[in-house]
N, C-alpha and C positions, 0 to 999 in steps of 0.2 A: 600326609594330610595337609589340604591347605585351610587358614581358614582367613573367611571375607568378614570384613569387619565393616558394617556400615557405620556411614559418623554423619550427624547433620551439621546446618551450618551453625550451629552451638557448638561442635568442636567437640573438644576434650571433658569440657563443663558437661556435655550433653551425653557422654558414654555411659551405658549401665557398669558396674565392678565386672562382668566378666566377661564385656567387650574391653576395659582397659588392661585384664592379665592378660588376653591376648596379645595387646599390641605390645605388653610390655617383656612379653614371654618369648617374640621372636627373635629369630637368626637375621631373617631379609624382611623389612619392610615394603610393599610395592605400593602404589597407586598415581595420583597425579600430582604435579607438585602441589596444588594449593591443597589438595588430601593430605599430603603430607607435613605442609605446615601447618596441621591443626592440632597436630599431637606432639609432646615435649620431646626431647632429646633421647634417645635409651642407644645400649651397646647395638642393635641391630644394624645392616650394610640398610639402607635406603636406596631404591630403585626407581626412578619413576620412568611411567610411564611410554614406550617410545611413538611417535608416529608414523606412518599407522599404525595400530596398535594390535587390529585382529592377526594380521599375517606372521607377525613376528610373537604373538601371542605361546604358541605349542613352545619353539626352540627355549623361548625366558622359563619355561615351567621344567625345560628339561634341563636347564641349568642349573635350577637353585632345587632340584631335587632332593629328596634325603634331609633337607635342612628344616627348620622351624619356619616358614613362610606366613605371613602375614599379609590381607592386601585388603586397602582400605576402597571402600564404595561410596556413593552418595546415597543415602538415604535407606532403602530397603534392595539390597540388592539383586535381589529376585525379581524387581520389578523394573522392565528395564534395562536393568542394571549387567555389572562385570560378573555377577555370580551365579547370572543363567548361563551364559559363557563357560563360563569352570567347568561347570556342573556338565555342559555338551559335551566339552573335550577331554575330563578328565573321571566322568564318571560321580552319582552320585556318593558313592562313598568315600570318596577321595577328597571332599570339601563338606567342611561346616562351614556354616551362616551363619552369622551372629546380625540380624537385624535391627537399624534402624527406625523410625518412623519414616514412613514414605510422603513424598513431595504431595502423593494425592491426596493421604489421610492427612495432613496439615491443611493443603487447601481445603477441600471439605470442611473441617473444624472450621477453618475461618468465616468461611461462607453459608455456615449451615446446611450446606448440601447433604442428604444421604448417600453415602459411596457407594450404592450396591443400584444407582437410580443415573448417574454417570457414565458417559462413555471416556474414553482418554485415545489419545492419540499425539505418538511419539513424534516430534518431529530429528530426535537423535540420528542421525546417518540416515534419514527416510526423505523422500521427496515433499514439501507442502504439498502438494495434489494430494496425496493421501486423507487427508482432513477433506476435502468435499463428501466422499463416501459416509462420513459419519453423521452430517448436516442433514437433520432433519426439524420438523417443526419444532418448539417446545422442548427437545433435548435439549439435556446438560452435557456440555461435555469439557474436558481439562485437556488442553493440550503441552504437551513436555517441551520446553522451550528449544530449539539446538544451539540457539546465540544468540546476542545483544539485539538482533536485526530480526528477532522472531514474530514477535508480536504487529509493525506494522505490515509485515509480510501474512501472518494469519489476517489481520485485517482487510489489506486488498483480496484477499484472497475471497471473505467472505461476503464481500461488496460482489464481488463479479459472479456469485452464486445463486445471487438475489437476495442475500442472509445480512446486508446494511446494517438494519434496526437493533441488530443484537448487539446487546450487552456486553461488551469485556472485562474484565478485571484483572491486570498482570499483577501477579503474587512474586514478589524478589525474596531471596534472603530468608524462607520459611524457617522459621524457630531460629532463629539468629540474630545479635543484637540489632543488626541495620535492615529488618524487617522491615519491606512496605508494599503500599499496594497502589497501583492507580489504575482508572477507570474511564470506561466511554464507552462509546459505538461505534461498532467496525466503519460506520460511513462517514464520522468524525473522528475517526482516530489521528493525531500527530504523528508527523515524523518523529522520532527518537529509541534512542537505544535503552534496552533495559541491563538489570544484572546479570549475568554472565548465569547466575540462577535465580531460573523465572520459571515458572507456569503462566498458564493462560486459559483463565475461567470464561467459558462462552453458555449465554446462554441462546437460544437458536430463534433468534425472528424473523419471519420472511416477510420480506418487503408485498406490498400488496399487487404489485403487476406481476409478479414472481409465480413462479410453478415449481411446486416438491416433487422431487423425485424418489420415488418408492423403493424399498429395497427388493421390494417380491417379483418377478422377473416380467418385462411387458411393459420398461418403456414408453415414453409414445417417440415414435419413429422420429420428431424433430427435434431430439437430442441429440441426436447423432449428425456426423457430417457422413453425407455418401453420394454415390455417384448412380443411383438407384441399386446398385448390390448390397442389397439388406435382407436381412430375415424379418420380415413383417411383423408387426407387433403380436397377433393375434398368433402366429405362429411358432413365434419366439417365445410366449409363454407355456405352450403345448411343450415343445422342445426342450425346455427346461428343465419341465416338470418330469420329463419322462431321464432327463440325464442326472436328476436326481442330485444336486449336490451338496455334500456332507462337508463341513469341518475338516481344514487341512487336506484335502484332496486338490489333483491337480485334474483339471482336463488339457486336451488339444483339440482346438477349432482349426479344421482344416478346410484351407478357402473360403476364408474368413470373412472376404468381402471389407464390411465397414466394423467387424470384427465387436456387433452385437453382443453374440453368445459369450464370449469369452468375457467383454466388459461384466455381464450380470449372474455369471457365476462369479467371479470374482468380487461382485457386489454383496451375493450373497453370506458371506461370514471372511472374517476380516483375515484368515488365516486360506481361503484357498487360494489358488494358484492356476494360471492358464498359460497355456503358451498358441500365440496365435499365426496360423501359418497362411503367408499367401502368396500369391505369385506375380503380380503385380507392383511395381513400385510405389509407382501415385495412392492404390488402395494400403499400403504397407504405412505410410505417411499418415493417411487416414487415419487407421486404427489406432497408432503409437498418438495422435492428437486425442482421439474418444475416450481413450484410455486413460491420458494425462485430464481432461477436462473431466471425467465424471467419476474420478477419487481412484484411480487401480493404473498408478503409473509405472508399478511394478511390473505387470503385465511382460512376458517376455513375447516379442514378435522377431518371426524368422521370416525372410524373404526368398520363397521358393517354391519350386513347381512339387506336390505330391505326386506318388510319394518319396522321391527320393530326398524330400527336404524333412522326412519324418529320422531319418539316421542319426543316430548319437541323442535323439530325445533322450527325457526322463519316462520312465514308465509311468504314463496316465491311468488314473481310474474311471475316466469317462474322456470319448470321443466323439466329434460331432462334425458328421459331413455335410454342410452347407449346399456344395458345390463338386462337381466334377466325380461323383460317384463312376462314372463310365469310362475311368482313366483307370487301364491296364494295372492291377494289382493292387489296389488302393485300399480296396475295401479288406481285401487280403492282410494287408499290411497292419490294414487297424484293428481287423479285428485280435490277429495275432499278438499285437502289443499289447492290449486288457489281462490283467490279473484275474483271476476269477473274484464274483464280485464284481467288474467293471463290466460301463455299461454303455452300447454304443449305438448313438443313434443318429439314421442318415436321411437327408430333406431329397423330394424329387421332384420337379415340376415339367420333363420331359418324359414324352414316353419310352426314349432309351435309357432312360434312367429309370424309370418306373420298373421297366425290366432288368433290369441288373435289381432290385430291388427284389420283384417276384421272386428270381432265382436264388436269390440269397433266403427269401422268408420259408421259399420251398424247404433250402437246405440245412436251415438251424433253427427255426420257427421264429419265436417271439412274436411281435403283437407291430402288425400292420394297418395301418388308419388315413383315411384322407379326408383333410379339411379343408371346407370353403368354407370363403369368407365374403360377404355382400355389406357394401356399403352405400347408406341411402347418399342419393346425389340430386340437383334438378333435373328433373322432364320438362322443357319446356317451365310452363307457370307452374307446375307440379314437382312432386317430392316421389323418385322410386329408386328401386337398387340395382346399383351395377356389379358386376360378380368381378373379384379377384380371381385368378387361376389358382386351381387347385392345387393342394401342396401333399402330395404324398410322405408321409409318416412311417420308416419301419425302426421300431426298437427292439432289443437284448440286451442279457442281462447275462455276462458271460459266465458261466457253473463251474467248468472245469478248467484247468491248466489248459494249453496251448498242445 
């Protein structure tokens, strides 16, 4: 059994009595050095932390096996924290928590925020792009500092989003004696460095030449950089809606173009996942930019012709054919790769594609649609509509095994 002991930066003062028999009950002490200068002397070996710390993480647990292991966290470890960690690689029965108060429930307390009314975003081993995604009007959000350099770095960041006017407030040293706090506007914010432990309370103003970007799928197309290979707004929301996506699931946008779809699934809840496939260099460039600029710089993009660039994927729960439906095996390929439950839906706007489309709707059904779209433009001194091309629609919803 391991057990994670979170500490704040009160230290020893701050521990409940049966987070201190803990620490004082072990064989190996682990965490980082200043974790570990927070707590007195006892017979235990001390260990800290190595860098990197995940990869080398399994072999240190296979070491000090069998002994009375101890490992200290910052705040709540679950959140976060080394003790979600544990809990992956070692099972939850294998580690107790002894928690902390967390970095959030301190800020909040200070701020008066309700925590259940906040979003939070990690910048720990995460890219800053990731915080654009969460930027929206009038949210609250805390972001988890990763270094000294976090906070002027969240603030360009939320200048160039259109989100200037807001509100900062770095929190140092939560529940500890050299507690403080300072304050501004991402568009006044100062250069300088904060405490090594910080958060960063934002509250979300958008500048008045500014446009919010929604999280519900349907863009407007001048978010994107592209080369005219886009999925149309209007059609990109259709598409969406029909790929349906859920919490932790992964898709594959296959030719991807300016690599839409994938951006607004992965907008859609902060745990899914896309992998975006193209064949093109220049539009591969693209994508990894849309991506990095509108919060999902996670986003994995592969550079390759389908489908032989779908090999050694992850198994997706939804697919989505942009492009190149009429490429030998493709559709084969994808469909074969869905889980039952997964759901896969392909765009057509030629009539060779249309037909590979028919034939496939002949041979497994699901629900086939074609949508236009008309947009009013000038006539002359007058106001009429000119038609977009049609975009044919087939979706499924895969039932059985493969």
């Amino acid at each position: 059994m391991i057990t994670v002991v979170g500490i704040g930066a009160d230290g020893w003062d701050g521990l409940a009595p049966g987070s201190r028999r803990a620490v004082e009950a072990a064989d190996v002490l682990m965490g980082s050095v200043r974790q570990l200068d927070l707590v007195p002397a006892t017979a235990a070996e001390r260990v800290a932390w190595p860098s990197p710390l995940l990869p080398a993480l399994p072999a240190l647990m296979d070491r000090y096996a069998g002994r009375e292991v101890c490992v200290l966290a910052s705040g709540d470890p679950m959140f976060y924290g080394i003790g979600s960690t544990l809990v992956r690689l070692l099972g939850a029965e294998r580690v107790m928590v002894l928690p902390h108060v967390s970095s959030l429930a301190l800020a909040c307390a200070r701020l008066g925020w309700p925590a259940e009314q906040v979003d939070v975003v990690s910048l720990v081993g995460r890219p800053p792009a990731a915080l654009a995604a969460a930027l929206q009007p009038g949210r609250r959000v805390v972001v988890l500092g990763a270094g000294p350099d976090s906070p002027p770095v969240v603030a360009g960041l939320l200048v160039r989003h259109g989100y200037g006017p807001s509100p900062m407030t770095v929190l140092s040293e939560l529940g500890g004696p050299r507690e403080s706090e300072r304050r501004g506007t991402a568009e006044s914010w100062a250069e300088g460095q904060a405490s090594p432990l910080h958060v960063i309370a934002v509250e979300c103003v958008l500048a008045r030449d500014a446009e919010p970007l929604a999280r519900v799928p349907g863009l407007p197309d001048g978010a994107y950089e592209h080369d005219g290979q886009l999925t149309k707004r209007e059609v990109r929301a259709v598409s969406l809606s029909r790929l349906a996506p859920l919490p932790g699931e992964l898709l594959w946008d296959v030719g991807a173009g300016a690599g839409s779809i994938a951006v607004e699934w992965m907008r859609s809840h902060p745990s899914c996942a896309a992998v975006a496939i193209e064949s093109r260099a220049d539009r591969v460039a693209a994508v990894r930019r849309n991506a990095e600029r509108l919060g999902v710089p996670s986003m994995r993009v592969v550079e390759g012709k389908a489908p032989g660039a779908l090999d050694g994927l992850p198994e997706p729960d939804a697919v989505f054919v942009g492009g190149g439906a009429t490429a030998p095996g493709l559709l084969e390929r994808c469909w074969t790769a869905l889980r039952p439950g997964g759901r896969l839906v392909v765009n057509a706007v030629t009539l060779e594609s249309e037909a590979v489309l028919a034939h496939w709707y002949g041979r497994l059904g699901g629900d086939l649609v074609r949508l236009g779209v008309q947009r009013a433009s000038p006539v002359g001194g007058f106001t009429g509509w000119r038609a977009a091309m049609p975009v044919t629609v087939w979706s499924i919803t895969r039932k059985e095994q493969p």
